[in-house]
C-alpha positions as CSV (number, residue, x, y, z in Angstrom):
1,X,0.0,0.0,0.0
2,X,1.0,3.5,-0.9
3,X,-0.4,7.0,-0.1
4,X,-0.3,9.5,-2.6
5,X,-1.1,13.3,-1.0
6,X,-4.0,15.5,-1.8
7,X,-2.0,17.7,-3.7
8,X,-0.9,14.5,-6.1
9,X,-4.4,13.1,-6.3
10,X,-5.3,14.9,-9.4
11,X,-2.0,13.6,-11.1
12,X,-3.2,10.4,-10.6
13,X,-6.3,10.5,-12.1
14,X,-5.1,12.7,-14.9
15,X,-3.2,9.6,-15.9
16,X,-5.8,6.6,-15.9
17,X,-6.1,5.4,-19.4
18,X,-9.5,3.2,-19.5
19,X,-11.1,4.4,-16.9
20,X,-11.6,7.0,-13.0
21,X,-14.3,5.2,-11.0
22,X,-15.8,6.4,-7.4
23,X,-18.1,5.8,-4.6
24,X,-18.9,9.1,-2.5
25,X,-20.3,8.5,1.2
26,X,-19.9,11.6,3.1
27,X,-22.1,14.4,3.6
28,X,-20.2,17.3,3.1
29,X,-16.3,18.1,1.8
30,X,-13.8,20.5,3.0
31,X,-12.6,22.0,-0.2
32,X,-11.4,25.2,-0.1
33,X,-11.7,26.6,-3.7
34,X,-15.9,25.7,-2.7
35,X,-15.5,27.9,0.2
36,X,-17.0,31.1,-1.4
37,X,-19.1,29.5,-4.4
38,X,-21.0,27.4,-1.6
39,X,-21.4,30.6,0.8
40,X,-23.0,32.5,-2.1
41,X,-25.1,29.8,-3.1
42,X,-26.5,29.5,0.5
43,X,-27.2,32.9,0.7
44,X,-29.1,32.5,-2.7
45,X,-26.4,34.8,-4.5
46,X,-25.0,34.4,-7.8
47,X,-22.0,32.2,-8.1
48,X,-19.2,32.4,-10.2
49,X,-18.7,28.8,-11.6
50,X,-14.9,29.6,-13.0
51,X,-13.3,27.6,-10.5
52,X,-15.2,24.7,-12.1
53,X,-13.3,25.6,-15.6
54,X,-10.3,23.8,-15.0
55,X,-12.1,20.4,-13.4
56,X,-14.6,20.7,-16.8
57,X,-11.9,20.4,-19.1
58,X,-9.7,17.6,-17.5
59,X,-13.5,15.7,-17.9
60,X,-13.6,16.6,-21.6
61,X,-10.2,15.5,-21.6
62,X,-10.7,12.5,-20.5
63,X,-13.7,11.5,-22.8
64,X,-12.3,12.3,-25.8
65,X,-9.3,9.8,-24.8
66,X,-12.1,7.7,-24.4
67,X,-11.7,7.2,-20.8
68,X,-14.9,6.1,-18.3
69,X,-15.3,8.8,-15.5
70,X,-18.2,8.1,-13.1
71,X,-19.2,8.4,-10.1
72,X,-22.1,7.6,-7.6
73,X,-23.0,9.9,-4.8
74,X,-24.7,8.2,-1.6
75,X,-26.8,10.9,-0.4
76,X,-29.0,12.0,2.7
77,X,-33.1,12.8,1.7
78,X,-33.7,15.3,2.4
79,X,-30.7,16.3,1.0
80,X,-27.9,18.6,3.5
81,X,-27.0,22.1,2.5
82,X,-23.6,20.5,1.2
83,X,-25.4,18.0,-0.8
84,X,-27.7,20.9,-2.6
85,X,-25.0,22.9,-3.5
86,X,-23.2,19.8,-4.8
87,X,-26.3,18.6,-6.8
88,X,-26.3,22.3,-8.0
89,X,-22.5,22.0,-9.5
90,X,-23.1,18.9,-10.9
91,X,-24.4,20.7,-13.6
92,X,-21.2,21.7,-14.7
93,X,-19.7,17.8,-14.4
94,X,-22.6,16.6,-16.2
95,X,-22.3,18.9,-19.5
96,X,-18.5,18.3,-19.1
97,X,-19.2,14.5,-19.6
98,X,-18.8,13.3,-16.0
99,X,-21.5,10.3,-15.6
100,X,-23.0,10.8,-11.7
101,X,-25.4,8.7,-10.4
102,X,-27.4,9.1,-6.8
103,X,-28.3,6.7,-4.5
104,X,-30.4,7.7,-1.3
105,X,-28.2,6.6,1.5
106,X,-31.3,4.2,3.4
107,X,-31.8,2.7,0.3
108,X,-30.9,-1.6,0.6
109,X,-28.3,-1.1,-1.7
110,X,-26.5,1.9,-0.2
111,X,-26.4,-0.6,2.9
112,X,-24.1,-2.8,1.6
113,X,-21.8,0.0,0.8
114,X,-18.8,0.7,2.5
115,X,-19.0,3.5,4.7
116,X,-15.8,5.6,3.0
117,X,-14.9,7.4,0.2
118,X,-12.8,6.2,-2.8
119,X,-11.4,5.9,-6.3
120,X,-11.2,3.1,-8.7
121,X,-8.3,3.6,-10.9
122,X,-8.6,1.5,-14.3
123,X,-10.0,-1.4,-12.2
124,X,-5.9,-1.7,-11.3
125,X,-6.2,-0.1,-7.7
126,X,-8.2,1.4,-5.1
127,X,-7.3,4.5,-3.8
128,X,-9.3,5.0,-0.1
129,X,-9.5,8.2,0.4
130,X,-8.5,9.6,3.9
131,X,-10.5,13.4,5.5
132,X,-9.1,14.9,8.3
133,X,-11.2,16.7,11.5
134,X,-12.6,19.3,9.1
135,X,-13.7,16.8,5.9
136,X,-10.8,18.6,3.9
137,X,-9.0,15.5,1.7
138,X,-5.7,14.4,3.1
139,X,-4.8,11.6,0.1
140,X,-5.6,8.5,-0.9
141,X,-4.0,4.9,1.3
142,X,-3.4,3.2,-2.8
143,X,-4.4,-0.4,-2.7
144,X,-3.0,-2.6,-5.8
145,X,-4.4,-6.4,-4.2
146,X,-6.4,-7.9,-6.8
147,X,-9.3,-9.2,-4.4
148,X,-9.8,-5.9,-2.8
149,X,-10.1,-4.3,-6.1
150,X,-12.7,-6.5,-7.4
151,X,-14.6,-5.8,-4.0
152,X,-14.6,-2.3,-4.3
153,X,-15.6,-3.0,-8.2
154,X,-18.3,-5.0,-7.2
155,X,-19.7,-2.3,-4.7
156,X,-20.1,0.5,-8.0
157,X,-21.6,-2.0,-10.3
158,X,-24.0,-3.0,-7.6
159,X,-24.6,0.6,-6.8
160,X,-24.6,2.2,-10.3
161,X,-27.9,0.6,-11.6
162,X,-29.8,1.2,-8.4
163,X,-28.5,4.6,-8.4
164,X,-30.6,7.4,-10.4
165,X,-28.9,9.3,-13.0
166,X,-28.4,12.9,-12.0
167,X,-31.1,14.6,-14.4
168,X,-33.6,12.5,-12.8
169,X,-32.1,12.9,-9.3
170,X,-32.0,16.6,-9.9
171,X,-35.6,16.4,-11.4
172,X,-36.8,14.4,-8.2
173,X,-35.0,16.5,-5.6
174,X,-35.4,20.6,-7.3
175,X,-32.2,22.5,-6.1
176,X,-31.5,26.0,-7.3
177,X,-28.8,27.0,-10.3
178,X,-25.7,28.3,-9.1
C-alpha cells in the first residue's frame, strides 16, 4: 500500500487510461476553492462557476481519450445544504461528460456500501480516500491487491444501476442554479 497526498491526487487521475471510477459517502467536503461558491449559493447569491473551468476540461479531456469517468453519490433525503450545493455544480460535471449517479443513502443497496470514500483507478487499484477533522482530503491509502479491487468493483456495479442518473435525481429533488 502506498499513499499518494492530496495535492498529487489529481496527477493520478489525470493519468488513468480506461477508466476514473468512485463511490462518495460523506455528507459534506472541506474544499477550499468551494468555500466562497458554496457561501453565495447558500445565501441565494450568484455564483461564479470559474473555479469549475479547470475540473470541466480535465472531464472533456478524459472523454475524448475515451476514458470512463463516473461516479455515484450516496446521499441523505432530504438532501444537507452540502449535498444541494453539490447537486447544484453537478451541472457543470454533467455537461462536461462526468457520468454521476445518486443513491439515497437508506436505500438496501447503499447498505451494503462501504462507509468511506474512494477511487477506482482502471480497475488496477483502489485509492481510499482519507479526511481529516474538518472533511478537507488528506490523500488516498493506494491499494493494488487484486481481491480488494474487485470488492470495491463489485460495490459500483452493484450501486450504479440502483442509483438514479443525475437529471432524474435533480428532477426528483429541485435544487436551485448556481
Amino acid at each position: 500500500m502506498s499513499f499518494i497526498a492530496a495535492e498529487d491526487l489529481f496527477d493520478t487521475l489525470f493519468h488513468v487510461s480506461s477508466s476514473a471510477l468512485r463511490l462518495e459517502t460523506r455528507e459534506s467536503y472541506g474544499v477550499p476553492y468551494e468555500n466562497e461558491p458554496l457561501t453565495r449559493y447558500l445565501a441565494g447569491r450568484r455564483v461564479d462557476t470559474s473555479y469549475m473551468d479547470a475540473w470541466s476540461a480535465y472531464i472533456r479531456d478524459l472523454r475524448a481519450r475515451g476514458v470512463l469517468f463516473r461516479r455515484v453519490r450516496v446521499l441523505n433525503v432530504p438532501l444537507s445544504e452540502y449535498q444541494r450545493f453539490g447537486l447544484a455544480q453537478a451541472a457543470i460535471n454533467d455537461a462536461a461528460g462526468e457520468e454521476l449517479r445518486y443513491l439515497d443513502r437508506t436505500s438496501t443497496t447503499a447498505a451494503v456500501l462501504p462507509g468511506y470514500d474512494y477511487w477506482v483507478f482502471d480497475e488496477q487499484a483502489v485509492g481510499v480516500l482519507e479526511f481529516d477533522s474538518r472533511d478537507d482530503l488528506v490523500g488516498a491509502h493506494v491499494v493494488r491487491d487484486e481481491r480488494f479491487v474487485r470488492q470495491h468493483l463489485a460495490w459500483l456495479q452493484a450501486a450504479w444501476p440502483d442509483a438514479m442518473s443525475y437529471r432524474q435525481f435533480r428532477a426528483a429533488h429541485p435544487v436551485a442554479d448556481l
